[in-house]
N, C-alpha and C positions, 0 to 999 in steps of 0.2 A: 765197880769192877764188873765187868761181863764173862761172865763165864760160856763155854760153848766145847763142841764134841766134833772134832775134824771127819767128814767120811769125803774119804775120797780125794780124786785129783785138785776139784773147783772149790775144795776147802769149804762147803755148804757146812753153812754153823747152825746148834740150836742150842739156844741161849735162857738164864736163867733173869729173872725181871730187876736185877741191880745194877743193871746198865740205869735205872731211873735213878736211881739214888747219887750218878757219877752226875746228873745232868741237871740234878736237884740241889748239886752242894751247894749254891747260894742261887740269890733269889734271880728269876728269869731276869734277861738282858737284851738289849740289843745293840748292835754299833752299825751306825753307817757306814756304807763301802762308795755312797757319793752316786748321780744321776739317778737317784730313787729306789735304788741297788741298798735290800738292809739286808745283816745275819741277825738272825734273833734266835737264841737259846733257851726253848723253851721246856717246860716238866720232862718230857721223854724221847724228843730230839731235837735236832738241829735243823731250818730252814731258812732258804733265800727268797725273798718277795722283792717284786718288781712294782713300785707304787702299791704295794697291799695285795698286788697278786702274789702265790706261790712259784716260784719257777728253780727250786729247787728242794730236797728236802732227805733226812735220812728215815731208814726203817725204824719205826718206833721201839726204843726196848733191845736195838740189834748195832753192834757195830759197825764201821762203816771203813775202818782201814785197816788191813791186818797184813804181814809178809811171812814169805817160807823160804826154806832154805834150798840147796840140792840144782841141779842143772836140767836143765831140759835136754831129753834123750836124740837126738837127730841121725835119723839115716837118711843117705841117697847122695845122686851128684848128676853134674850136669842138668841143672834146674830141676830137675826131681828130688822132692825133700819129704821126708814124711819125720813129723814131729810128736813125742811122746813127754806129755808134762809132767816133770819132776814134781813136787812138793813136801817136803822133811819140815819137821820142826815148827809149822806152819803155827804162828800164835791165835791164841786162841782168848785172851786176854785185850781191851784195849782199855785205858781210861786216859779223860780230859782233865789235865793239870789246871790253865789258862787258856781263856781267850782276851786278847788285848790289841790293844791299834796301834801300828806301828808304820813307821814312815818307808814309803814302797815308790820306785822310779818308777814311772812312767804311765799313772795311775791319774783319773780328772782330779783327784783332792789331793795327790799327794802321800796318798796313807792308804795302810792294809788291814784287814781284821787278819790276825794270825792264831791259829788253835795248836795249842802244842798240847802234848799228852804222853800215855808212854804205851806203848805193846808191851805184853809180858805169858807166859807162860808159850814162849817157841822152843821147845824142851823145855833147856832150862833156861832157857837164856831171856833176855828183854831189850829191847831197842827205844828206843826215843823219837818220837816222830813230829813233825811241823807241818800244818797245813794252811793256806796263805792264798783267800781271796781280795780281789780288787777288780776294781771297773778298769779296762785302761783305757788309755786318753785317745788312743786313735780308734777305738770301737766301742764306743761309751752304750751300744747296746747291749752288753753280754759282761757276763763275770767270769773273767778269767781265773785260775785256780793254779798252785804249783804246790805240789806234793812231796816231801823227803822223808825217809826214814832213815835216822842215823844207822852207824853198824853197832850190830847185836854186842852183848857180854860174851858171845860163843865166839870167840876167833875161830877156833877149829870146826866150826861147821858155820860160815857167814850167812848173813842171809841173802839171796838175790833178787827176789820178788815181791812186788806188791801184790795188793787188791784193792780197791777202790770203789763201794760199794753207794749207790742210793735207790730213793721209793721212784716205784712206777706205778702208777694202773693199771688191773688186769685188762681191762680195756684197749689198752693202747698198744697199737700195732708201730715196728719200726722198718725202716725203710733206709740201705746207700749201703756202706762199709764196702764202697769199689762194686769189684767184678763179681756181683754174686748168682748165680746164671739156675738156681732149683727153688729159687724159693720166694709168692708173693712177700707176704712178711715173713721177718726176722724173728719176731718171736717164737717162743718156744724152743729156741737151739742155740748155738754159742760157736762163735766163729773168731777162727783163726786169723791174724792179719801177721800173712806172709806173702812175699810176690815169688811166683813158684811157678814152672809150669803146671798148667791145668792138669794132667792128664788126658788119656783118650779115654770117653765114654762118660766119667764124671757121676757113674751111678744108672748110665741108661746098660741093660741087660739085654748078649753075656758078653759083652766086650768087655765092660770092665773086669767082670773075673776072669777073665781068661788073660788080662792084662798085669790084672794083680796075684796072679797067682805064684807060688813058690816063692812068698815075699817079697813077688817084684811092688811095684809102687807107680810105673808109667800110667795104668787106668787112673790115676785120681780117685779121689772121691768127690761128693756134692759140697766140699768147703775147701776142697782148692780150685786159687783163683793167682790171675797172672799181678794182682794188685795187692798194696799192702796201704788202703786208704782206712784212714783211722776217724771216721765220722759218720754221726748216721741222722736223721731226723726223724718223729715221730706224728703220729695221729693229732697227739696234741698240740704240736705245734712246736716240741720240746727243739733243739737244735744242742747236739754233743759233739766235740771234735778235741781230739790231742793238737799240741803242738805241729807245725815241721819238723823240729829239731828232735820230736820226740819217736822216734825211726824202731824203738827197738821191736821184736816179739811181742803180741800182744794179745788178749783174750778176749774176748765182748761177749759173756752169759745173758742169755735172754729166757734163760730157763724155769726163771722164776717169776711168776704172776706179777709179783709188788714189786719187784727189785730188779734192779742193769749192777751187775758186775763186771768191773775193769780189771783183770790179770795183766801185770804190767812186768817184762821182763828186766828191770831195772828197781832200784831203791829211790828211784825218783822221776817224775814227770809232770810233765802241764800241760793243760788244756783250756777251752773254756765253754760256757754253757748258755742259752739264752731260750727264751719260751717268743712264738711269733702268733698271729692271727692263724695262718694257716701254712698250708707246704710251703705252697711258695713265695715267701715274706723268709720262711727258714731257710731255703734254698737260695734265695739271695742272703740274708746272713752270713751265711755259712762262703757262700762267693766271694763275701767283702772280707775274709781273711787268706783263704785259701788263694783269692786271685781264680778270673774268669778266661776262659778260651779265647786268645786271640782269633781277630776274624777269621771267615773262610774266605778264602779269596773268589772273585766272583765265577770265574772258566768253569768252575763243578758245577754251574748250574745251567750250561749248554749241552751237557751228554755223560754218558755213557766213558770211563775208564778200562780200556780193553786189557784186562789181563792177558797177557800172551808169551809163551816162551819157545824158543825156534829162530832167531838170527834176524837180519835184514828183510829179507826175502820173503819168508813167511810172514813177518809182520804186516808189509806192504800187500801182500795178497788178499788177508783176513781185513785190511782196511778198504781196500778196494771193494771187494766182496759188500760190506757193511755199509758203504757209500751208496752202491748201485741201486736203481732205482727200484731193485725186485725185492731189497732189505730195507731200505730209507730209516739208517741206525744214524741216529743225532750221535758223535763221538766228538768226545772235550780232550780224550787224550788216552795213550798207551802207558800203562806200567808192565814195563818189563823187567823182570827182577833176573833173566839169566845176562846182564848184560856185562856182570865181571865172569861168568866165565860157567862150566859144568862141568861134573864128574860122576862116572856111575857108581851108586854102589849097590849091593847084592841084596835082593830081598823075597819074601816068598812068591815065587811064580815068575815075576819080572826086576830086572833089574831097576833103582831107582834114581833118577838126578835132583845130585846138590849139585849146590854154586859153593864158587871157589871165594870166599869171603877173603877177597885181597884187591881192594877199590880201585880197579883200572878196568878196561873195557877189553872185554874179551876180543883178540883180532883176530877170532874164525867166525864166530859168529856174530861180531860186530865191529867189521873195521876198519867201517870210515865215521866210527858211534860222532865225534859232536857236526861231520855233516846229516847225518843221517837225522840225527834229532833235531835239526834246523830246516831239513826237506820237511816234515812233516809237520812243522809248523809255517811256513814258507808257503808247501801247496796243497794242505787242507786244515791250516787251523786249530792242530790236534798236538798239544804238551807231551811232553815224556817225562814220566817218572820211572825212578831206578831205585834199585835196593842197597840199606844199610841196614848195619848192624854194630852191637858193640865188642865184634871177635875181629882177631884177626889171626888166619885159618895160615900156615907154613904149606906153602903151594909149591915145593919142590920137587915133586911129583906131578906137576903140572902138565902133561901133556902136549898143551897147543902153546904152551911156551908164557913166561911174562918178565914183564920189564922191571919191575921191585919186588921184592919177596918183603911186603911191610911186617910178617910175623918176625924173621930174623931180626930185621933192623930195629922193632919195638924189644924182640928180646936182648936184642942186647944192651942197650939201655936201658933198660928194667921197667917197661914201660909198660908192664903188664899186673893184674893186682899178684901176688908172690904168695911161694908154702915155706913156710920159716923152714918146715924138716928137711926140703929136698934144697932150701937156699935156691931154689929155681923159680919159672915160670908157674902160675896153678893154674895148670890146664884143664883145657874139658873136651870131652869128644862126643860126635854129633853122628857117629855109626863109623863104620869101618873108612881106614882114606881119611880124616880128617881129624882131624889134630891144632887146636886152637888157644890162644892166649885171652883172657878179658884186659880189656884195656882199664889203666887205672886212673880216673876220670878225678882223682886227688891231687895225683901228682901234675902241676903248671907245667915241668915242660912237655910232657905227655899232649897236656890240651894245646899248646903251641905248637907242639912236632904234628898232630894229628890235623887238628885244624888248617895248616897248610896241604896236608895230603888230599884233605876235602874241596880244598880250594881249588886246587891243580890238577886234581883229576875226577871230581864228581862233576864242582859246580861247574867248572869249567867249560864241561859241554851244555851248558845253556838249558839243562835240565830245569822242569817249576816243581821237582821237590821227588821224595820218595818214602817209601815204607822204612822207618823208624824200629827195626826189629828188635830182641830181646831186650835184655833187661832182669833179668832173674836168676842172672847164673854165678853170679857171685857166690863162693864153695862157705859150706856153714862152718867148718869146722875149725879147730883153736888154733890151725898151726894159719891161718890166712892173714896177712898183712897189705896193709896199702900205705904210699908213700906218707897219706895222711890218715890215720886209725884213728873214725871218731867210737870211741867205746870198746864194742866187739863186733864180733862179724857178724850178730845177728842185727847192730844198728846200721852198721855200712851195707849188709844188704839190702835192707828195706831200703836204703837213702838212696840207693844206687840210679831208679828209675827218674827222680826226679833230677838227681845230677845230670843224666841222660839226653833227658828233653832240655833242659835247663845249657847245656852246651851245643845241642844243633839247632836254638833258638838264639842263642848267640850270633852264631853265624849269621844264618838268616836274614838276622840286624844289621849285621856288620855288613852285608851285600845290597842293603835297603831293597829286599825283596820279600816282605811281610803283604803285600798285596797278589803277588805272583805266586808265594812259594805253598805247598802243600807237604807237612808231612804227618806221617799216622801212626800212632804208637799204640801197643797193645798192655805194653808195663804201665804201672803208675804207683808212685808213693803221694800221700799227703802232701797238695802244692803241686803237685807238675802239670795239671790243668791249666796252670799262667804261664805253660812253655810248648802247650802244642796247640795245633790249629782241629785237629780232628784226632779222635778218637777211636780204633779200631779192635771189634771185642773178640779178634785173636781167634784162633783153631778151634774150626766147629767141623764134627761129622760131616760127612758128607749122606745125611739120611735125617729122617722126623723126629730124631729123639728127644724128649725133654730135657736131660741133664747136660748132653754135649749136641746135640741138631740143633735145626734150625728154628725149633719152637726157647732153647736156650736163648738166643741172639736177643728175643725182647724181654725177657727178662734178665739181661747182663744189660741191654738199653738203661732200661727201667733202673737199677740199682744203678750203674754211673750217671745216668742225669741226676736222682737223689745225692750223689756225692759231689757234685758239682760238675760233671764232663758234661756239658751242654751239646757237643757236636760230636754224633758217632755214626758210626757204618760197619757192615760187617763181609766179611766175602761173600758175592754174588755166587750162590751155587755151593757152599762149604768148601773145606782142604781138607780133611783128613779121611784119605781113603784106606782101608785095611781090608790085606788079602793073608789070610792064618791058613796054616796046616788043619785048625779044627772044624771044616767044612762051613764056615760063616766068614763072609765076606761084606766088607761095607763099599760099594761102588756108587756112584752118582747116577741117577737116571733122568731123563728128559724132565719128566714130570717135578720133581724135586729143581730141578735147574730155574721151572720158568715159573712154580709158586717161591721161591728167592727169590727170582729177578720184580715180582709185583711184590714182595715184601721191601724188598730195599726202594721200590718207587714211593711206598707210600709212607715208609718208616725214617728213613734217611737223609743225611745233607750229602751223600755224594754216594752213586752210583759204579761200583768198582767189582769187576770181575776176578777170579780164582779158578786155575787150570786145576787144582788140589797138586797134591805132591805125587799122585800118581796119575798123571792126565792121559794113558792108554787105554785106562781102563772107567774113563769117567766120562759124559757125556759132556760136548764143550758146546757154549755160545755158536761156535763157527762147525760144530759137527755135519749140519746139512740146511737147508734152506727152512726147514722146518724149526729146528733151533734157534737161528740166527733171526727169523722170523719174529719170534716168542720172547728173545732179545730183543729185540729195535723194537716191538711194541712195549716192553715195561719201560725200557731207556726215553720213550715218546713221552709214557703217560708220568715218568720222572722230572723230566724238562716242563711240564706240563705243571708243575708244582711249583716250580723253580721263583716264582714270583709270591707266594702262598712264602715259602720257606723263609727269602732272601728277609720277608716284612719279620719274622719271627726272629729271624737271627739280629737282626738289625734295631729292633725295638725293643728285646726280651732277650734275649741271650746273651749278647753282647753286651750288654750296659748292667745285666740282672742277674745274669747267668744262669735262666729258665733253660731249662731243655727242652730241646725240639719235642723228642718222643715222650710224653706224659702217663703214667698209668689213671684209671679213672678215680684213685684213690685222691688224689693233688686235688680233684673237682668237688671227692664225693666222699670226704674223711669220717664221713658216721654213717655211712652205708658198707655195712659189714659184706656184702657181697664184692663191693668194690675192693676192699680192703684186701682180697683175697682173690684177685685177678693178675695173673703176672705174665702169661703170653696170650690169650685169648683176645684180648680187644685194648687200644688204646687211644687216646687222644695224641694227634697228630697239630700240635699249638692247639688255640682255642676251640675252631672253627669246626673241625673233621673229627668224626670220631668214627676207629677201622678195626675190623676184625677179619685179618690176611688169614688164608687158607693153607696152614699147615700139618695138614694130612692128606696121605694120596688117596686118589680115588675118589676124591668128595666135592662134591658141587652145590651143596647147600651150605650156610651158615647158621647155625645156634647163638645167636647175641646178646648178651645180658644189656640192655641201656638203663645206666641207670640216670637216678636225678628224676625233677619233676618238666624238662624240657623235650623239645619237638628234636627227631631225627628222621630226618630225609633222605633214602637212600637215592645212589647220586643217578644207578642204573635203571632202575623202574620208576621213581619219583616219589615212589609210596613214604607218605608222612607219617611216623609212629610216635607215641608218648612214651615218653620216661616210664622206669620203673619196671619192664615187664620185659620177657624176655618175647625174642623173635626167630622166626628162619626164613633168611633171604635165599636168594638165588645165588653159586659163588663159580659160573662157568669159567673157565681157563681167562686169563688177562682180566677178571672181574671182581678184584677182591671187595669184599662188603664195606663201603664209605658212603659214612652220612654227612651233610650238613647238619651243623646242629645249632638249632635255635632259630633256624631260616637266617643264618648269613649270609647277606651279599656284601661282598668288599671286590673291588677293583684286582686286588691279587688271585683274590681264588677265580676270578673268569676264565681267564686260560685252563686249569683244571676241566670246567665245567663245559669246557667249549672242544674240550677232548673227549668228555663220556660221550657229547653229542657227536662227535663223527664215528667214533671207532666204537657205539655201542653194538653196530651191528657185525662188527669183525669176528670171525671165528678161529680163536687159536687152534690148534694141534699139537701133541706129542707123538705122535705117529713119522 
């Protein structure tokens, strides 16, 4: 029996040494789990070897499953959530009754090792639990696991949660769990997997307090993230991930030196685990269950996506403009997201425009939309992308007038997720004037009735794809219902993102336009990587901050390549502009605009522009010639990659599910300094290794190279060794990229054949 003393939320135990005696009651053992996969139970824990390797094991002397009772506390709405962990009754007791083999579906042998045992001292009460390894047959590299805790003796106080505890090394740095944008490694903190919006500022100061203040909750903190991906990889090679199916609340403790703690909001869940050579042998592991990024379609790798909002008119101006030969802007294609419609609403200083989330084409300010997006492909070669999302906003107030009111017609068919209390719609609102339903992506005729509307008035206009918006708003609380209720609303929320992608991948298919089509989501659950084509890391400042700027962007890269998103990008320039009463304002300036625009050339598979949500007050691509300038050279030196990239995507990402953007940790896992780099410098595939200049004012670079290889910066030629750090040169359009190892391949020429003409160009922000 182990005894232990609860403090706290994370139920950290210290225990008495007769957990040996539970492990000792007969003599050590072991059972096959089949492909070289043993459990062996030895004097003072339990471990998995892989042919004699280790690749699993528990704390010696310390239990490994334990549950509590009590509810998790949630405030907030409208994608704002802030969550408080319950834990009552939490046991503090486990012991192992049996371990035995028993016959398991879908397994290479046919059979499971199963450990059953009992929890005891949660109050008063005791639970029985089953733990259940096997190899399965369609991934004979990894041992899958499924965890149940029967229900407690307490009926009046059940229990909800698990824990799920094993040994790590202090040593070992982890790395993915989705969108995590503050932090190189994981270690030492413990993170929430909910898909939520971020907040604004995220921990960069004083936005966020002045955001979180009087118990609001919109600032975020540094652990909310728009994803709810339940998998991580480590230094060692280790590879952990939950199920899909396994959607609920979840905790991942890294708090502790020896030990990874699973808080699982449910009495049961599966995963599975496997140890690889290095990162990336884990990161394809981890692909071969989750499913890899459908290709990119090849148009992104001719230009520049001009974000732009303003009608017909203005778009054709700013393309013209970008054409001529005083800008020579390479452009693959316009995304305009005002193209269903705008409305003002009131905000400090200036008023600000939403769009009217009701999928039809605005006819003031677009409307002759699918000629208009056929001239533009017709007579310069340049796609249209448009905006979705999964609201749909009651546009009766509509102004410039529209032809379906799709929020009515979904509500009345119940085609929205529902509040048991109100028997109604569970709405959410998005600021004053708008008022919207979630569509409920359970309910079949839902995706039948929607799916035609997408048909007949998105795809219709001959659009090649569009922004893939929320995903997170799914309401937490007890009264929320969906046509099909898997669990509670904290499973269906997290499931949501992947249903998401998972239904306008559908489409897609169904139009046989997986070569053409582009769309980019910023939600994501466990899985929804095998239903989008790109990846976008959602609402950043419009300024340098580390927790929400643009120095966030490569470190949110960094943890979704670790999780599996191989293909991302992020707003040219940031969106989130903030104008407060408390004399601090966040606006976009030149300078911030065209160190984005060479971050996304040399970080990115696709180069896409952001007006921000308040574009009066932010400096834009098309502001003046100077701008626009500063633009069409990053969009150059991006195109200029495009052969470099397509060979990455096409050899490694696609088939393996490598990420483009690499931290130096994947190259250099026992180089501690590497291990603790997360926006300064990164490997760009093998070849380039870049360190973008994000801070203003600065024209020199600080580089740490590590390893014991040659880098060759691309601007001066100078050849430097591994290991030591450097300061290059980093003038406007010059970010610091090396060859590294003296590569020449056929693909990176065009690269190099760019630093040679435009080394002597001289940007400006002026």
């Amino acid at each position: 029996m182990v005894r232990g003393t609860v403090l706290g939320a994370y139920s950290l135990f210290t225990y008495a040494l007769s957990f040996q005696s539970v492990l000792a009651s007969s003599s050590a053992d072991s059972w096959s789990l089949g492909g070289g996969f043993v459990l062996h139970r030895n004097e003072d824990l339990l471990e998995i070897t892989d042919s004699g390797n280790n690749i699993w094991k528990t704390v010696p002397r310390k239990p490994f499953i334990s549950a509590s009772a009590g509810n998790d506390s949630v405030t907030g709405r409208d994608g704002a959530f802030n969550i408080t962990q319950v834990d009552l009754d939490t046991c503090q007791d486990q012991d192992i009754k049996t371990i035995k083999e028993i016959a398991w579906d879908g397994t290479i042998s046919g059979k499971a090792a199963q450990i059953s045992g009992l929890l005891s001292n949660c109050g008063n009460a005791t639970a029985p639990y089953q733990l259940t390894f096997w190899v399965p047959a369609s991934l004979s590299d990894r041992v899958a696991f499924y965890l149940n805790i029967s229900a407690s003796t307490n009926a009046a106080r059940p229990l909800k949660k698990l824990y799920f505890s094993f040994a790590s090394s202090a040593s070992e740095d982890f790395y993915g769990l989705g969108g995590q944008g503050s932090f190189a490694s994981l270690k030492n903190n413990s993170f929430p997997i909910l898909t939520r919006e971020q907040g604004v500022g995220k921990g960069d100061e004083p936005i966020t307090s002045l955001l979180n203040a009087n118990g609001a909750i919109t600032g975020g903190s540094k652990f909310t993230s728009y994803t709810a991906v339940s998998s991580y990889i480590s230094t060692d090679g280790n590879l952990f991930h939950l199920t899909d199916e396994s959607t609920g609340y979840a905790n991942f403790d890294f708090t502790k030196p020896d030990e990874v703690t699973i808080r699982y909001d449910s009495l049961s869940v599966g995963g599975a685990f496997t140890q690889k050579i290095d990162l990336l042998q884990a990161i394809e592991a981890l692909t071969a269950y989750t499913g890899r990024m459908p290709a990119l379609p090849k148009w992104v790798d001719e230009g520049a996506i001009l974000g732009i909002q303003g009608g017909q008119d203005k778009v054709n101006k700013i393309i013209e403009q970008g054409l001529s030969k005083d800008v020579k802007a390479p452009i693959a294609g316009v995304w305009l997201q005002d193209w269903c419609g705008t409305h003002s609403q009131v905000g400090n200083y200036v008023n600000i425009s939403r769009l009217w989330w009701n999928w039809e084409n605005d006819e003031v300010l677009y409307p002759d939309w699918p000629k208009f997006v056929d001239s533009l492909r017709d007579n310069h070669k340049i796609r249209t992308l448009s905006y979705m999302n999964v609201f749909l906003a009651n546009v009766s107030t509509k102004s410039t007038g529209y032809r379906r009111n799709l929020y009515e017609e979904a509500d009345a068919a119940h085609y929205f997720v529902q509040n048991t209390t109100t028997k109604s719609t569970a709405t959410i609102s998005s600021g004053p004037g708008l008022i919207a339903g979630v569509i409920d992506l359970t309910n079949p005729d839902l995706r039948k009735w929607f799916k035609d509307v997408l048909l007949k008035q998105v795809w219709n206009a001959k659009i090649s794809g569009f922004m893939s918006d929320f995903g997170e708003y799914t309401p937490l609380s007890g009264d929320v219902a969906e046509y099909k209720m898997v669990s509670d609303a904290f499973f269906s929320h997290n499931a949501y993102p992947a249903r998401w992608a998972e239904f306008q991948r559908s489409i897609v298919e169904e139009l046989g336009l997986q070569g053409e089509a582009l769309l980019f989501h910023r939600s994501a659950s466990t899985g929804s990587n095998r239903n989008m084509n790109l990846f976008w890391v959602g609402d950043q400042n419009v300024d340098w901050g580390v927790n929400d700027g643009i120095k966030s962007v490569v470190t949110l890269m960094v943890h979704m390549g670790m999780s599996g998103y191989s293909q991302q990008h992020s707003d040219v320039g940031g969106y989130t502009t903030v104008l407060t009463n408390a004399n601090f304002n966040i606006t976009r300036s030149p300078e911030l605009l065209g160190r984005w625009g060479e971050l996304a050339a040399v970080s990115s598979v696709v180069f896409r522009s952001h007006e921000g949500n308040i574009p009066s007050v932010n400096a834009q691509f098309y502001s003046n010639i100077t701008t626009y300038s500063y633009y069409a050279y990053n969009a150059r030196m991006f195109v200029s990659l495009g052969k470099y990239r397509r060979h990455i995507l096409e050899k490694e990402s696609e088939p393996k599910g490598w990420p483009v953007l690499r931290p130096p940790v994947i190259y250099h896992p026992q180089d501690l300094r590497a291990r603790n780099i997360s926006y300064q410098s990164f490997y760009l595939g093998r070849d380039l290794y870049v360190a973008p200049v994000l801070d203003p004012q600065t024209f020199e670079v600080d580089v740490y190279l590590p390893g014991t290889g040659t880098f060759m910066h691309v601007w001066t030629g100078v050849t430097y060794k591994g290991g030591q750090d450097v300061k290059v040169p980093a003038p406007y359009g010059k970010p610091a990229v090396f060859v590294v190892n003296g590569a020449k391949t056929a693909e990176l020429q065009p690269f190099l054949d760019f630093v040679k003409k435009e080394n002597n160009t001289a940007l400006s922000i002026e």
